[in-house]
C-alpha positions as CSV (number, residue, x, y, z in Angstrom):
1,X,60.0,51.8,-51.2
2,X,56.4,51.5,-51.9
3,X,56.9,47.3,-52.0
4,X,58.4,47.7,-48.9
5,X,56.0,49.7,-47.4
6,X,53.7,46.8,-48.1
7,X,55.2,44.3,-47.3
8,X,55.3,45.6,-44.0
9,X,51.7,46.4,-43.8
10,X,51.0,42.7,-45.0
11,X,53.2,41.5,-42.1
12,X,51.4,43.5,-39.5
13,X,48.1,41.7,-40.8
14,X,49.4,38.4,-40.8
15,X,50.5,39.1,-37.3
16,X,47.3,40.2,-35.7
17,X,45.4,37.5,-37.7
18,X,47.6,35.1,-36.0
19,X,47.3,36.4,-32.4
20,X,43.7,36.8,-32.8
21,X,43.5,32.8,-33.6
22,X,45.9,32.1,-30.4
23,X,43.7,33.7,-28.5
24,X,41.2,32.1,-29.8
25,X,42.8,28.5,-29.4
26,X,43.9,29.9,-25.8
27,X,40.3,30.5,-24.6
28,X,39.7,26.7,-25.8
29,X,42.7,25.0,-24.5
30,X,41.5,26.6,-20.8
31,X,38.4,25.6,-21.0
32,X,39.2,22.4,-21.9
33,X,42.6,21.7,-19.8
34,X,41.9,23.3,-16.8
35,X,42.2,20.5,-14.9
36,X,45.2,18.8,-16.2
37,X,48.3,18.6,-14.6
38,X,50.4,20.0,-17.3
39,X,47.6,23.1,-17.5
40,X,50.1,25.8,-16.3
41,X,53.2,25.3,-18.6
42,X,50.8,25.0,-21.5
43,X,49.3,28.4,-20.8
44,X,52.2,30.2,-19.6
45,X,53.8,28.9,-23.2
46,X,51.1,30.0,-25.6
47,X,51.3,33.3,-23.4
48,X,54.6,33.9,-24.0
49,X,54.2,33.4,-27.6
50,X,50.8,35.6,-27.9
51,X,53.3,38.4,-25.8
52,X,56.4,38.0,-28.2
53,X,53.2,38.6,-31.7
54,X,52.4,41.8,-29.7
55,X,55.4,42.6,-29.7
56,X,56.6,42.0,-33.2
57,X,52.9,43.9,-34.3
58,X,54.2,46.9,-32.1
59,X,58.0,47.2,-33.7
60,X,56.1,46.5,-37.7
61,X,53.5,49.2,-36.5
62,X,56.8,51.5,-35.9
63,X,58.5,51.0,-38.9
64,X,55.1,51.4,-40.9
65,X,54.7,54.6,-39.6
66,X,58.3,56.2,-39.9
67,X,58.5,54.9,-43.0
68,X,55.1,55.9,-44.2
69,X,55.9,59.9,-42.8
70,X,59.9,59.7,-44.2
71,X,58.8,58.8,-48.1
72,X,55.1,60.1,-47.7
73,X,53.5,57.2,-48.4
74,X,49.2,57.5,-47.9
């Protein structure tokens, strides 16, 4: 359960080190696009994906933690 256990916590880093660089590359595409047509649909997209990380972090974060108190893992 242990490998489990981290493989989870490895997940939930990946995750966050991911939405951290789309919001990084979503600060930059505004400031550079702003004025395009196509602006909108570009930003609703990459917020819809930067949404659907958070909420993939939240339901890893979950399972961490029930798992971690279930097998008392530190």
């Amino acid at each position: 359960m242990q490998e489990v256990y981290e493989n989870i916590v490895d997940q939930i880093s990946a995750k966050r080190d991911e939405l951290k660089e789309r919001q990084l590359q979503f600060t930059i595409f505004c400031e550079r696009n702003m004025d395009s047509p196509l602006f909108e649909s570009g930003a609703i997209n990459a917020l819809l994906v930067m949404q659907q990380l958070k909420f993939e972090i939240a339901q890893l974060e979950k399972t961490e933690t029930l798992i971690r108190a279930i097998y008392k893992i530190e």
